[in-house]
N, C-alpha and C positions, 0 to 999 in steps of 0.2 A: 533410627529414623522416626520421626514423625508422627503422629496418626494420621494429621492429614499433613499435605504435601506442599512444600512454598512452590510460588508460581512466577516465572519473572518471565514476562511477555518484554521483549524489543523491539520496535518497529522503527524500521528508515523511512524516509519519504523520498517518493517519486525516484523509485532503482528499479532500474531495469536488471531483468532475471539474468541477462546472457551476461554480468557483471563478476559472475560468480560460478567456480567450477564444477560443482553440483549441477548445472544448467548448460552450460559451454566448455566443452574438455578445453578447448582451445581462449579461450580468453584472456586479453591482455592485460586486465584488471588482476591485481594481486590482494587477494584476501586470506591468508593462510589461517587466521583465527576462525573465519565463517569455514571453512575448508574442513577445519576439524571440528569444529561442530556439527556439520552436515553429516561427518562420517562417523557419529553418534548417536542419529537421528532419523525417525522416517521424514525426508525429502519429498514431499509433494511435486509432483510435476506438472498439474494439470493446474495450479489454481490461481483465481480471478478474483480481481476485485469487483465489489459489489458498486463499485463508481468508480472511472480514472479521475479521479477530483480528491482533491485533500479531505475536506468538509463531509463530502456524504461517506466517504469510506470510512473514515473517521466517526461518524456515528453510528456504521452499521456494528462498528468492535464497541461499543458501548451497552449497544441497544436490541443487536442482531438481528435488527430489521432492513430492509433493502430501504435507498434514502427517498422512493414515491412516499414509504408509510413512515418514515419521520419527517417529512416536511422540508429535509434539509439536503435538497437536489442540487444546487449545486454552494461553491463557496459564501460562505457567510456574505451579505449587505450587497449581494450579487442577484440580479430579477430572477433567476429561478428557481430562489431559496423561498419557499414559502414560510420558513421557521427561519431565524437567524438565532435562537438558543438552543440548546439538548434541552430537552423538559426532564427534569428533574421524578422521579418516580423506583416503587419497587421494583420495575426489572430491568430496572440501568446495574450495567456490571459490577458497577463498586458498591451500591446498595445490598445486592444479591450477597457479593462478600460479608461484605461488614454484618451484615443478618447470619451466615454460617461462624460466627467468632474470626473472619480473615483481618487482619489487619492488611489496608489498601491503601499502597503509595502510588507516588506518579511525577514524573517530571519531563519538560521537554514538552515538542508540540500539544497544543490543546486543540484549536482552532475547530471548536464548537461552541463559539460565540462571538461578538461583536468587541472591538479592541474599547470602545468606549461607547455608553447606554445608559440608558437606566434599567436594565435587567440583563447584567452583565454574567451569567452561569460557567463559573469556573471550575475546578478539580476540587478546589476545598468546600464547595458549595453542594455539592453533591458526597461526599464522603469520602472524599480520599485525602492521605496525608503527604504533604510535598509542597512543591510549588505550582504558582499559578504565571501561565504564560498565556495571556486570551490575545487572539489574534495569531498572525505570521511574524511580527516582529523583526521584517526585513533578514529570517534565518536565524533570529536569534543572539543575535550580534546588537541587537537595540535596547535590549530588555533592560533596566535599570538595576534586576536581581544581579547579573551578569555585568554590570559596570561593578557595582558594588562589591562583586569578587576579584574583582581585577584590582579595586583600590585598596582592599582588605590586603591582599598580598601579594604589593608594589609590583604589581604585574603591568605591562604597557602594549595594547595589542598594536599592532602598525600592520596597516595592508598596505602595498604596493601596486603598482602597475593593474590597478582596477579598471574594469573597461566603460567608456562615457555614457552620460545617460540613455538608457533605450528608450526607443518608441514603445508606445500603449500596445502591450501584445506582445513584446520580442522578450525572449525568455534566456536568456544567454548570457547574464552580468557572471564575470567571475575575476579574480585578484590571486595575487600572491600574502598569503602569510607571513611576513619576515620577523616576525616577534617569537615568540618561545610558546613551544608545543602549550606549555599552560596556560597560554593567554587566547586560546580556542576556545569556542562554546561545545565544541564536541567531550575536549578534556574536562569542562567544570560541569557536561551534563553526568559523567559517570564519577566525577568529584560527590556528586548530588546523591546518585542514584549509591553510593557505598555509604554515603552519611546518614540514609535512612534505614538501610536494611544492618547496617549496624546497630541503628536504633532498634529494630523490628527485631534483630535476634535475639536480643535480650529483655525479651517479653516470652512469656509461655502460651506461646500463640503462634499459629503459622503468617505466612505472609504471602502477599502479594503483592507485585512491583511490575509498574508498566513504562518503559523509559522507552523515550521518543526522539530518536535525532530531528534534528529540521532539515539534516541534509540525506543526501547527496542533493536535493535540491536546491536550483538557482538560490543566491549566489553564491558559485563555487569558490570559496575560499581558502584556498588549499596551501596548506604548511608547505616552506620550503623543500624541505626533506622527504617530503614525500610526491610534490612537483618534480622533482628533480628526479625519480622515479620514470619520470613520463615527460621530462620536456622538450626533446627531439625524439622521440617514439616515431613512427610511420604507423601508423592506423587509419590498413583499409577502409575501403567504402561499404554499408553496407548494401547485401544484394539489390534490395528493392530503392536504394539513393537516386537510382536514375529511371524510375517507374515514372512514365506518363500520367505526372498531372490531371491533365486534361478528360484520364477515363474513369479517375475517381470521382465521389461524388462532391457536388458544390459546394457543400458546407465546410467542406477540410481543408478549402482555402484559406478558412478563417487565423489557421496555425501553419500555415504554411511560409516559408522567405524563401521565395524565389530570387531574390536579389545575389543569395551568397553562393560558395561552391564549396566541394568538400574541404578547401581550407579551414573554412571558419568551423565548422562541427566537428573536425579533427583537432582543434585549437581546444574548442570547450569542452570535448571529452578526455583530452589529458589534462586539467581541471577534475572533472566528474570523478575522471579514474583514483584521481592522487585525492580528493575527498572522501571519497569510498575506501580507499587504503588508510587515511588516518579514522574514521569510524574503526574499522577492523582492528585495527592498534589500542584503541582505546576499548572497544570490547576484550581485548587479550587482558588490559589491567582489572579490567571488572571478572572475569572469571579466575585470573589469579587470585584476587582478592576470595573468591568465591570457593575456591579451594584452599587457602591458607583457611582459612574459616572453620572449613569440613561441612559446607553447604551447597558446596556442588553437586552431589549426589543425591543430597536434599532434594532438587529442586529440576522440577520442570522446566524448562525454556523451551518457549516457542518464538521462533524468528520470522519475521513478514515484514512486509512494507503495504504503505496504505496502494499505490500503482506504480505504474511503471513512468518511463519518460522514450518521448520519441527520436530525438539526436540525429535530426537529418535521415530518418526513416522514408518509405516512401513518400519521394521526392521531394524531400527537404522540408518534411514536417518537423515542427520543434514544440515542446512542450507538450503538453496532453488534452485531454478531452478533443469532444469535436471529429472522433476519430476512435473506434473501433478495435483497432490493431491490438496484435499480441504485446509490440512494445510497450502497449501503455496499459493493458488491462489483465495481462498477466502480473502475478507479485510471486516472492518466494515465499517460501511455508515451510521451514523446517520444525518438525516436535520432536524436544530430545527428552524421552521418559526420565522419570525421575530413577536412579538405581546406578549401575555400575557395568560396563561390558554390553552395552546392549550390542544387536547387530544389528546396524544398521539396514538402509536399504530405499528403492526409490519407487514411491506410492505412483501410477500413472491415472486411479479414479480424480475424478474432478473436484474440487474442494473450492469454499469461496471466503469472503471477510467474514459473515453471515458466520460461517461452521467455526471461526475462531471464538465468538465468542461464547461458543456452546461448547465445546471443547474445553475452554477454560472453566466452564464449570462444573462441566461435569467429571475433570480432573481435580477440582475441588472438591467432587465430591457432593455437589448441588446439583437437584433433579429440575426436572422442568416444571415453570409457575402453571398450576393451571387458567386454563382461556388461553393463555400466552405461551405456553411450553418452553423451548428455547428461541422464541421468535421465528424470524427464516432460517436459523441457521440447525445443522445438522453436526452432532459428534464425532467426532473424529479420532475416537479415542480406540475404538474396535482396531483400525489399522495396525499402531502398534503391536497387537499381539496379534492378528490375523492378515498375511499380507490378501488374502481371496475376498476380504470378507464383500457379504451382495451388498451392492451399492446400484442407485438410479442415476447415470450417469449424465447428466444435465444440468448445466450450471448456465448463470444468466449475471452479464452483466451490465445496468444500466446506465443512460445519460441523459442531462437535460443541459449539456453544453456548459457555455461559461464566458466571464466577460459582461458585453451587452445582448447577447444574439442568445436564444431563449431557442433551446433545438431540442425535440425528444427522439430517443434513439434507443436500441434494448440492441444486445449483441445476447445470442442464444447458440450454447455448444450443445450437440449432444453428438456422441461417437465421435465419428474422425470429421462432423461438418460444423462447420462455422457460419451461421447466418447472421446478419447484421439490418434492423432496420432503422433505419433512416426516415423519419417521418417527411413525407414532402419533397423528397432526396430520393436518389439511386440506391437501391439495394442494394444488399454483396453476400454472395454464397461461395467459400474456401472449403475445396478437398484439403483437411488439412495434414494429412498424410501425405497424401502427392503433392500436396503444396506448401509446406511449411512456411513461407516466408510471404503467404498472400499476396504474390502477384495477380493472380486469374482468378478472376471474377467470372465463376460460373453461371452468376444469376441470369443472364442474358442469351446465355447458350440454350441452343432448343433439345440438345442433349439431356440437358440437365433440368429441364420442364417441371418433372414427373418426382423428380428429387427435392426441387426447391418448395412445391407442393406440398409435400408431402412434412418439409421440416418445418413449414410453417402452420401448419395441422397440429404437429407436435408441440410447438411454443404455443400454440392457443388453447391446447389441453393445458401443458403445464401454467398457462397465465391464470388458468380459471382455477386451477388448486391451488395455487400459490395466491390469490387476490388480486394480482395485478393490476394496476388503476386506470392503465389504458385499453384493458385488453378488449373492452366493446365497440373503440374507435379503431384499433388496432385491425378486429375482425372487420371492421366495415369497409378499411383502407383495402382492404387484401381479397376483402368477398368471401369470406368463409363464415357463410350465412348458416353454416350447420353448427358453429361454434359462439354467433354474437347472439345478443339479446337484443333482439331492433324494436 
């Protein structure tokens, strides 16, 4: 092996955790590739992303900063972005690399920058080798890199039975695949991601490699053959499908289609399901590849997704942000150490975007910058060999909305409670032990007074050691005049 260790980070967009059986024993989603990876691996189960948004989560694995201190709150050219580039600098994650002798590739989502500018900051613009995809790229199906492999070899994608233009906000587009598994962007992104680290082996240099599906997110475009998987399926409701609207707060209107019934998010989830199963298929070739090689055991892999998605969640929310919820703000986290046999196992400390990209370095072997250390994020690397090890169990994750509607919001776990502020909005406090599925909003219960109190005392400590940029208006909203600077 090595002296130091290759590192291949995977990340999906917008999957929901309960997709995969590390997370739901019961799930109708089949992923046997992620399945034994998991059982390879410590499984995080506690961990959030640092934004349910593509853009800031995406900058915090770059930057490991929460997206208040990079600027880029919510999606790129969207009003809440006060940044619509990643600024370029020494403690961007590929920088960091490429300064310890890493060679650092990348392909697949970017979507920390503007599709078109004059200060357009790409993957090759900051150090990394690969491809450049700026923007969303309608999933990746637009890109002209990806036409151009289709024409390279006589490949002809055809979707079918696509569904009609949506309305501004409705998040739901999804088709059938009839053309040949190779003529996906899923198959030519692990096309990409083997053609590089083929190149990377044969250099006397370690590597690292960050591949990015654009899916399972909208548009589901899902291969025949794996459609067919899922296309009379019966897929229950879930519990909270039929939670009253009306006692959530006003802003989660915003994502919300009251017009549809569980038809329609039954329909898009066997889409979702059969996208997520051809990912999983196409990560199976990439690790075969990976052990035909004898670089499997070389190498680290860590699995995550930037958030989650809501799929007709309480009361027919769809899509993300806007909204709090475990669907969207939990991600999965697997780290599978580098070596052979390990024993698995499943971490329940709380873990965030933030702690990936401190982990990745310090799996490489790179200490913290000083002034900057690992930014927000915390190491994750103790777990593996300690499952006890102490940890401050509190994790946070932001929002400033999305679309036209400019909303600030901070969701704060610590223990089994789930608080959620809503600036200008209703609050929400989840026993999330007795309540897993956040129906009951204890914030309003006179029960739970003395509780809600008290976890908001605690988010205003940790705002104030963490920096937090609302935390003076925060404490003023709240009256925790022992905590603001007035």
């Amino acid at each position: 092996m090595k002296a130091k260790k290759n590192i291949l980070f995977i990340c999906t967009d917008q999957q929901r955790t309960d997709t995969l059986k590390a997370y739901n024993a019961d799930t109708l989603c089949r992923t046997p590739v992620l399945d034994r990876l998991a059982g390879e691996s410590v499984v995080f189960d506690n961990a959030y992303a640092s934004c349910p948004v593509c853009t800031p989560a995406r900058s915090s694995m770059q930057c490991g900063l929460y997206p208040s201190k990079t600027g880029m709150e919510t999606n790129t050219f969207q009003p809440g972005a006060r940044v619509h580039e990643i600024q370029d600098g020494p403690s961007l994650l590929s920088r960091r690399l490429n300064a310890a002798g890493y060679q650092a590739g990348y392909t697949g989502k970017w979507h920390l920058c503007m599709e078109n500018g004059p200060f357009v900051t790409l993957p090759s613009d900051v150090g990394y080798i690969g491809d450049d995809f700026p923007g969303h790229g309608a999933g990746g199906w637009a890109y002209p890199q990806f036409r151009q492999y289709l024409k390279e070899h006589n490949l002809e994608l055809a979707i079918q039975d696509r569904t009609p233009p949506k309305k501004p906000g409705d998040h739901s587009t999804f088709g059938e695949v009839t053309s040949s598994i190779e003529s996906t962007i899923e198959y030519y992104l692990v096309e990409q991601t083997i053609h590089y680290i083929e190149e990377f082996r044969r250099q006397d240099k370690p590597f690292y490699f960050q591949l990015n599906f654009w899916g399972p997110h909208e548009p589901f475009y899902a291969p025949t053959e794996y459609l067919d998987l899922y296309r009379h399926m019966p897929i229950p409701p879930w519990k909270s499908f039929y939670q009253d609207p009306d006692s959530e707060p006003a802003l989660y209107e915003l994502i919300r289609r009251r017009e549809v019934d569980w038809d329609f998010f039954q329909e898009t989830l066997r889409h979702y399901y059969a996208c997520m199963t051809h990912i999983d298929h196409q990560l199976g070739r990439l690790f075969a590849y990976l052990k035909e090689q004898q670089l499997y055991e070389d190498t680290v892999i860590i699995f995550s997704a930037d958030h989650g998605d809501n799929q007709g969640s309480h009361g027919k929310l769809e899509n993300k942000s806007y909204s709090m919820y475990d669907e969207t703000t939990k991600i999965p986290l697997f780290i599978k150490p580098a070596g052979k046999d390990y024993e698995s196992y499943t971490q329940s400390a709380f873990a965030g975007t933030c702690d990936i990209y401190a982990t990745i370095l310090d799996q490489a072997g790179i200490g913290p910058l000083e002034d900057y250390g690992y930014g927000d994020g915390r190491v994750l690397t103790p777990f593996i060999h300690d499952r006890n090890y102490p940890w401050n169990n509190e994790i946070v994750t932001e929002g400033m909305g999305a679309f036209e509607i400019v909303a600030t919001q901070r969701m704060y776990r610590k223990d089994n409670y789930k608080y959620v502020f809503n600036a200008g909005d209703k609050e929400q406090l989840f026993d999330m032990e007795a309540d897993p599925d956040e129906l009951d909003n204890l914030a309003y219960q006179p029960a739970y007074q003395q509780v809600l109190l008290q976890i908001k005392n605690d988010f205003a400590v940790w705002m104030t050691a963490n920096g937090d940029i609302i935390r003076n208006a925060y404490c003023k909203m709240n009256r925790l005049k022992e905590y603001a600077t007035l």
